[in-house]
C-alpha positions as CSV (number, residue, x, y, z in Angstrom):
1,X,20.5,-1.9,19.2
2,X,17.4,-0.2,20.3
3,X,15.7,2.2,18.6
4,X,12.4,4.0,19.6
5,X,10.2,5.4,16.7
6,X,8.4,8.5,17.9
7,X,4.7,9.4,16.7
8,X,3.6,13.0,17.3
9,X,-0.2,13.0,17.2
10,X,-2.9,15.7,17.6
11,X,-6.5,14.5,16.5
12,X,-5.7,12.6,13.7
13,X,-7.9,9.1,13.1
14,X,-5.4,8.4,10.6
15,X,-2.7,7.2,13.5
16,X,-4.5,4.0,13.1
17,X,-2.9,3.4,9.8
18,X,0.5,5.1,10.5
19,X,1.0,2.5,13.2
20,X,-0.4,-0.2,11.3
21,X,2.2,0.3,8.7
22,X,5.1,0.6,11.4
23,X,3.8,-2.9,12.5
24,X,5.0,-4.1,8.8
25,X,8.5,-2.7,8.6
26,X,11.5,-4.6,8.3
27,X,13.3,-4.7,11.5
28,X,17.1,-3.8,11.2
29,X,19.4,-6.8,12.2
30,X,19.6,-7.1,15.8
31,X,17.4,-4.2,16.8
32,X,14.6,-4.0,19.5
33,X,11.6,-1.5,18.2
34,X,9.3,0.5,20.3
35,X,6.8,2.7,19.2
36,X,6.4,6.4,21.3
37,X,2.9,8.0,20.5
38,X,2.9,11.9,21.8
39,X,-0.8,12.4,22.0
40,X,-0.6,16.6,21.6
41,X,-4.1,17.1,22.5
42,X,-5.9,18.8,25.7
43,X,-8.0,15.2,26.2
44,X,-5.6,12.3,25.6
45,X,-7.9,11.7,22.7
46,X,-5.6,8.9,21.0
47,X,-5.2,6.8,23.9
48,X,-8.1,4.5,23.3
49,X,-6.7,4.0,19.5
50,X,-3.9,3.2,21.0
51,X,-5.0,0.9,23.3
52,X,-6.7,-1.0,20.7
53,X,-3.9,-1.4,19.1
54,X,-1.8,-3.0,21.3
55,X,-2.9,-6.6,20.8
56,X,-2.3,-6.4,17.0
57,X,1.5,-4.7,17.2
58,X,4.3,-6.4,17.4
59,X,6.4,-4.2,19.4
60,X,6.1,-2.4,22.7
61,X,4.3,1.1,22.5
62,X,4.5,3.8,24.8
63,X,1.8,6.5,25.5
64,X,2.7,9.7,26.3
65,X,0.1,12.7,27.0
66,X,1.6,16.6,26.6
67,X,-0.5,18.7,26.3
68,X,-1.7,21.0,24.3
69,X,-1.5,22.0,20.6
70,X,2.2,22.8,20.4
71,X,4.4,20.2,18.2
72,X,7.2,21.2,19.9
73,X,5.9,20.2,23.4
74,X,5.4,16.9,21.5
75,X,8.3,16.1,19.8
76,X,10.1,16.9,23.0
77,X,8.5,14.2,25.1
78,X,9.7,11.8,22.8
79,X,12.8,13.1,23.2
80,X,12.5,12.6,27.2
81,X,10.4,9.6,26.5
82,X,13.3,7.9,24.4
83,X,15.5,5.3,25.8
84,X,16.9,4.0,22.6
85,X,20.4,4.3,20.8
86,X,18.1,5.9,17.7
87,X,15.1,7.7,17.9
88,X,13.0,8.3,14.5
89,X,10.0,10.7,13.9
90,X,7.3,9.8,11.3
91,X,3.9,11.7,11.2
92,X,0.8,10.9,12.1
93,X,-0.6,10.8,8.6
94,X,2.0,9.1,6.7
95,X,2.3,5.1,6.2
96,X,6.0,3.8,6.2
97,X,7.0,1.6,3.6
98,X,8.3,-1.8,4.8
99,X,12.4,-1.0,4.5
100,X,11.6,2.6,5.9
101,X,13.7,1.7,9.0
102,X,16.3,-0.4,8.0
103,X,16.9,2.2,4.8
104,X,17.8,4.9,7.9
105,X,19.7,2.9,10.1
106,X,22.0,1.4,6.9
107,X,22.5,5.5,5.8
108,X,23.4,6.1,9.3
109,X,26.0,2.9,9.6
110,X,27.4,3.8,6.2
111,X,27.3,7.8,6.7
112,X,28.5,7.9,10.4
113,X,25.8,11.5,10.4
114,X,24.3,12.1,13.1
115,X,20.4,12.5,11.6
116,X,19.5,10.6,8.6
117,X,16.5,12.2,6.5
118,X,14.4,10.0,4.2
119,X,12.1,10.8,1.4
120,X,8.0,11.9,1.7
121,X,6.1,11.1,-1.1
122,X,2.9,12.7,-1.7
123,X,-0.2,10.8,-2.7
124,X,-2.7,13.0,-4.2
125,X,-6.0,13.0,-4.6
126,X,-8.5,13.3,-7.4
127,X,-9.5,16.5,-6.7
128,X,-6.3,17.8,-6.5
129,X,-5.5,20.6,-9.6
130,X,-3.6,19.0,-12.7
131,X,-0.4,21.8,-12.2
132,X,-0.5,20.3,-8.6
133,X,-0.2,16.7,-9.2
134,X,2.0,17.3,-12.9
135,X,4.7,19.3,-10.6
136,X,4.5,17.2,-7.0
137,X,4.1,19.7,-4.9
138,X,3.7,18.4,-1.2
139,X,6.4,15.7,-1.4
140,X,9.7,16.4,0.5
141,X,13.0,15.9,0.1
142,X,16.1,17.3,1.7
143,X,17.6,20.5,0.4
144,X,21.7,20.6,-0.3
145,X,23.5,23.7,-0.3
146,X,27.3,23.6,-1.3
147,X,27.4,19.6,-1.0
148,X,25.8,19.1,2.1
149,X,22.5,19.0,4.0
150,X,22.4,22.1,6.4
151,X,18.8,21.6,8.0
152,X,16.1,19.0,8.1
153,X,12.9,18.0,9.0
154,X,10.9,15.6,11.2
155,X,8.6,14.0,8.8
156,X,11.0,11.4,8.1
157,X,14.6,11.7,9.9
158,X,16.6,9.0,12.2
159,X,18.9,10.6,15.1
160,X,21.3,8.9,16.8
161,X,20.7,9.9,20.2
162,X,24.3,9.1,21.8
163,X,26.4,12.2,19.4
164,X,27.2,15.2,21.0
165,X,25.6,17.3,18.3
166,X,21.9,16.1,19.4
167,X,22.6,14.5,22.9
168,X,20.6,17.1,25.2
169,X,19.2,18.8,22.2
170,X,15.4,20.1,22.4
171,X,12.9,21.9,20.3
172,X,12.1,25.8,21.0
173,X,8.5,25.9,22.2
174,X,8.3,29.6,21.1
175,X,7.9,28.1,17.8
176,X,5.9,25.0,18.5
177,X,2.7,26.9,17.2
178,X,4.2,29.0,14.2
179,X,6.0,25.4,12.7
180,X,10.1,25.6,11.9
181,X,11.3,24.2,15.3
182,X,12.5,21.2,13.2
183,X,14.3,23.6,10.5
184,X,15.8,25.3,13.6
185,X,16.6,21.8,15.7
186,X,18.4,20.8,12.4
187,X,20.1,23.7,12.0
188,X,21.9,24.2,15.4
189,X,22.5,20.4,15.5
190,X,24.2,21.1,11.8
191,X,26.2,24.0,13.2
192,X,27.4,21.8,16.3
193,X,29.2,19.8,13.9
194,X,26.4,17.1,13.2
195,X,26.9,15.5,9.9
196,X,23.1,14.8,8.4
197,X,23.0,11.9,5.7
198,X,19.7,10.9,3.0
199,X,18.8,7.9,2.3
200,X,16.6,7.4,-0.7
201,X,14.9,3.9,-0.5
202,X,13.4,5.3,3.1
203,X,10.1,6.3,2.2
204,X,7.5,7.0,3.5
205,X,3.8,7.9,1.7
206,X,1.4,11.1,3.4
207,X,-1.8,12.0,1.4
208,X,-2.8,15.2,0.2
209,X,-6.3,16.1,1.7
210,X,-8.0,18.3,-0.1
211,X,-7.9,21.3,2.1
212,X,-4.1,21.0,1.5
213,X,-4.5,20.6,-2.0
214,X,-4.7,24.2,-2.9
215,X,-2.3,27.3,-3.8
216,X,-3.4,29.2,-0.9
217,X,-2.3,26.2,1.8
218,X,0.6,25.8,-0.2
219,X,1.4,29.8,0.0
220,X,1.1,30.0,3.6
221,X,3.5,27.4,4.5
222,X,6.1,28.6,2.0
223,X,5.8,32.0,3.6
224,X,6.3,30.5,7.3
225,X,9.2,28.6,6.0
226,X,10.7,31.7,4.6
227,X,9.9,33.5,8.2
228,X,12.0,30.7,9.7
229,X,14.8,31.1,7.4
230,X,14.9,34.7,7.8
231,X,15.2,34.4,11.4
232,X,18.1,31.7,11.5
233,X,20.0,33.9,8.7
234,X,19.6,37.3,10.9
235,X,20.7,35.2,14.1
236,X,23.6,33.8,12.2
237,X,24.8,37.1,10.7
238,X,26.0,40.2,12.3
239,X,24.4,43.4,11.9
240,X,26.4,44.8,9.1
241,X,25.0,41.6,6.9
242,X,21.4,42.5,7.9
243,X,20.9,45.3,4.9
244,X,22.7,42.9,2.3
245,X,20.8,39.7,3.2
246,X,17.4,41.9,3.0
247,X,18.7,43.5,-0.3
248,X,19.4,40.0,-1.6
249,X,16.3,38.2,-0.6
250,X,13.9,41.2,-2.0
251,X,16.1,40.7,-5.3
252,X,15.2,37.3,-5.5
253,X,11.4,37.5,-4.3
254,X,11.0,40.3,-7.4
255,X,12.8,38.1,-9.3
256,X,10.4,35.0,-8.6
257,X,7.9,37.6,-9.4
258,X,8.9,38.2,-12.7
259,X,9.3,34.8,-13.6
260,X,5.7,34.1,-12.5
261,X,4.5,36.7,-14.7
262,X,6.7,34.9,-18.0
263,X,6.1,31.9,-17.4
264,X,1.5,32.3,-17.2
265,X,1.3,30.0,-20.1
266,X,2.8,27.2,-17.9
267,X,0.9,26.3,-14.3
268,X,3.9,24.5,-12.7
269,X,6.4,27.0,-13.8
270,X,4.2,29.7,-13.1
271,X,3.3,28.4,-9.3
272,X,6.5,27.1,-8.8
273,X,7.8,30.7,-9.0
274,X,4.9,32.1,-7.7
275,X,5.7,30.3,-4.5
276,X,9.3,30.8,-4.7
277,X,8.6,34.8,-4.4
278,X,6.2,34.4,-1.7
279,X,9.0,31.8,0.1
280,X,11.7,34.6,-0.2
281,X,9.0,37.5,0.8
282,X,9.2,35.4,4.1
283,X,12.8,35.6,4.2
284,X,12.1,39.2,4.3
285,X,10.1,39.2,7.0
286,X,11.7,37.2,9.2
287,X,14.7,39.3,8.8
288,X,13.0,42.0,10.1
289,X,11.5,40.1,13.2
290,X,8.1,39.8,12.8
291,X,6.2,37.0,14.1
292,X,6.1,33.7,12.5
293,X,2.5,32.4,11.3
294,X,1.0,30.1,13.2
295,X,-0.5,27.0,11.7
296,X,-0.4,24.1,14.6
297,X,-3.1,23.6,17.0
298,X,-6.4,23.8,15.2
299,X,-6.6,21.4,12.6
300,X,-3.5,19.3,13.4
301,X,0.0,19.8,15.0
302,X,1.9,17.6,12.7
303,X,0.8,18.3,8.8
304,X,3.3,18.7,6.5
């Protein structure tokens, strides 16, 4: 069995310790591992980290320069880069635990899914506010709607490369800057008739730097999401549904509102909602078409 582990990159000195911690992991029975790094800068500025790596890892890596500054371009040539049954994404600023890998490729054996997703759990910070740390925040998990996992993300995920549902399957570029190519690769590969599967014990840990550690950071990429699930509800739908979804989604962002507004006494109710309305005011706006926010490219092309 041969799986590849892919490692998007973009400026981040904290590779080092992401593929440190992949040189731990537990290596599934009868696997081979190699390790794909997608440096997504202009320079092929992680290649000497890289390089000095070698020596010290235990598996084969491969180096791969795409430039510049669009994830998608990134996670794509792993994608072309990949000659494995399984291919798994981890970002550049988390640290995998040691079962991380053999936690996916059990789900996916037991599950039969085509993607397994595993847990991100946030690490934050001193500095980080109380409500922050008290309601966790930045960690990520799956979503289920009506039993099942309809989307995913890239942070933590296994694919099996060989199932129809993801064999030949790309990320859009148009959306490598704005962020959600992962929510949209998930979702098409869901509506093909891929299964995707969680498995819990997978973790792996991403700290919370403090420029991420704030309500306005946290605000802007709920908003984006929102964009992105506005867009994949308005592509989905036909244009009858179009004045019911935007009815229902402003419902629920002056809902969220309210709630805010109740619940002052208690931060992590109170941002919890906040960010819930400002999530669903995306969904408004990405019903209507306009252009997702772009957040990749300037400070780093894989934060979560």
């Amino acid at each position: 069995m041969r799986i590849d582990i892919a490692v998007c990159t973009f400026r981040r000195p904290e590779v080092v310790q992401t593929l440190r911690s992949l040189a731990a992991i537990t290596v599934p029975d009868r696997a081979v591992i190699r390790i794909i790094v997608a440096d997504n800068d202009v320079e092929p500025t992680a290649k000497p980290q890289v390089e000095a790596l070698r020596p010290e890892m235990p598996f084969e890596i491969t180096y791969v320069h795409c430039p510049a500054s669009n994830i998608s371009l990134a996670r794509n040539a792993c994608l072309d880069s990949s000659t494995g049954d399984f291919l798994a994404f981890i970002d550049d600023d988390e640290t995998a635990s040691k079962e991380w890998l053999a936690a996916l490729v059990e789900a996916a054996r037991t599950s039969g899914a085509e993607a397994v997703l595993g847990p991100v759990r946030a690490a934050y910070g001193t500095s980080a506010p109380a409500w922050m740390r008290r309601g966790d925040f930045h960690s990520t998990k799956p979503v289920w709607v009506g039993g099942e996992i309809r989307t995913g993300y890239t942070c933590n995920v296994l694919l099996n490369l060989g199932a129809p549902a993801v064999a030949g399957r790309r990320f859009k570029l148009a959306l490598g800057k704005s962020g959600g190519e992962d929510t949209d690769f998930f979702a098409a590969m869901h509506d093909a008739g891929g299964a995707i599967a969680f498995a819990p014990g997978a973790w792996v840990h991403e700290p919370v730097p403090e420029k991420r550690a704030s309500f306005s950071w946290l605000a802007k990429r709920r908003f984006r999401s929102g964009q992105t699930h506005g867009r994949l509800l308005s592509e989905k739908s036909n244009r009858s549904r179009q004045p019911w979804n935007l009815a229902l989604a402003s419902a629920k962002s002056a809902y969220c509102s309210l709630a805010t507004l109740l619940f002052l006494p208690s931060p992590v109710h109170r941002y919890r909602f906040a960010l819930r309305a400002i999530m669903h005011a995306g969904v408004v706006s990405g019903l209507l078409g306009h252009k997702e926010l772009e957040q990749y490219g300037a400070t780093g092309v894989t934060s979560q």
